[in-house]
C-alpha positions as CSV (number, residue, x, y, z in Angstrom):
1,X,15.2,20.9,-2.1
2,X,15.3,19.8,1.5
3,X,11.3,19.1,1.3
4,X,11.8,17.2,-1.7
5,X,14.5,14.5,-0.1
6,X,11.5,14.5,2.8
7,X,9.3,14.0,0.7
8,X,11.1,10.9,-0.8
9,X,12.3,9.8,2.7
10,X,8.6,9.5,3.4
11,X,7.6,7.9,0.4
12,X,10.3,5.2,1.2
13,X,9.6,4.7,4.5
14,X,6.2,3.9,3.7
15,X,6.6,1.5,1.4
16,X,8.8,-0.4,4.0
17,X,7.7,-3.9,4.0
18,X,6.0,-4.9,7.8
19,X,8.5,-7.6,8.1
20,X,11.8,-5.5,8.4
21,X,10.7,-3.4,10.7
22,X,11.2,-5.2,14.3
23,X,7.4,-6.5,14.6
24,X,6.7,-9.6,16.8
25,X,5.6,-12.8,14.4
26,X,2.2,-12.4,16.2
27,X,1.6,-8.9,14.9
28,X,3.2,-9.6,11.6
29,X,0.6,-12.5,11.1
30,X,-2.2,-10.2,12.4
31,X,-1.5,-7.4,9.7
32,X,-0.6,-10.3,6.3
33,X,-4.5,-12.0,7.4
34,X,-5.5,-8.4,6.6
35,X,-3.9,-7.6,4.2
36,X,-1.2,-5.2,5.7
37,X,1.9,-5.6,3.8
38,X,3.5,-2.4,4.0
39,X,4.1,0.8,6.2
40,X,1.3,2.3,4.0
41,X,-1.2,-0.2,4.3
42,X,-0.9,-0.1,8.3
43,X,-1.1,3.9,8.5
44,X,-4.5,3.8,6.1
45,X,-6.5,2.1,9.2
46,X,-7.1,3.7,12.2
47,X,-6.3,2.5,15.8
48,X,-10.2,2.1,15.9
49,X,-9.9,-0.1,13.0
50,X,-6.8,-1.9,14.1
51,X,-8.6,-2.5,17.4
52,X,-11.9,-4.4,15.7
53,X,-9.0,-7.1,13.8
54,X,-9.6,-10.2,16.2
55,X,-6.6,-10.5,18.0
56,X,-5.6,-6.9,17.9
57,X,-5.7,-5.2,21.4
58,X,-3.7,-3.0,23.4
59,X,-0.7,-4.7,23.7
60,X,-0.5,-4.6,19.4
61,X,-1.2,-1.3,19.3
62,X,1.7,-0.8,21.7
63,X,3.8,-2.6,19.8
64,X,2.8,-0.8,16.8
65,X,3.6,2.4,18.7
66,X,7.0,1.2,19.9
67,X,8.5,0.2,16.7
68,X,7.2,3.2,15.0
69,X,8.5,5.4,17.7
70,X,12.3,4.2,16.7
71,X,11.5,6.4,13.7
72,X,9.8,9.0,15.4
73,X,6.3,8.3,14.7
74,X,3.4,7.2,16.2
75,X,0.5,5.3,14.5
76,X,-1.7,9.0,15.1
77,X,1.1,11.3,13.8
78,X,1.7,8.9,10.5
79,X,-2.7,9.3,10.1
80,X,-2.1,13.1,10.7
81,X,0.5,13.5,8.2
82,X,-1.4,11.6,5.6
83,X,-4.6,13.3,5.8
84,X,-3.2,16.8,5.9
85,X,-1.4,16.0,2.7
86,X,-4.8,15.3,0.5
């Protein structure tokens, strides 16, 4: 039962809008010019991928890091989790 309510704590996290979760204007306009709207949307690219948006560099990626980090994630565990899943 316990993996289930993960399971669904996942699921919900992920489809967490970009916009309630802390990121600077800057990023937030970044990820709706490509068409990142959710949690899900952002963990599909890669930090390669990420890194080729203009205006995307190290400092984003940071960010990206921080804020996900308050949940205890990182941009590479999120991609980990989702590919071992499939």
């Amino acid at each position: 039962m316990a993996e289930n309510e993960n399971e669904h704590s996942i699921t919900d996290f992920l489809a967490a809008p970009i916009e309630g979760l802390g990121f600077s204007s800057r990023v937030c306009e970044l990820f709706k010019r490509e068409g990142i709207d959710v949690l899900n949307d952002l963990i599909r690219r890669s930090g390669y991928d990420l890194r080729e948006v203009r205006g995307f560099g190290p400092k984003a990626i940071e960010e990206v890091n921080r804020i996900l980090g308050r949940f205890s994630y990182t941009l590479d565990s999120l991609l980990s989790s989702r590919t071992s899943s499939y």
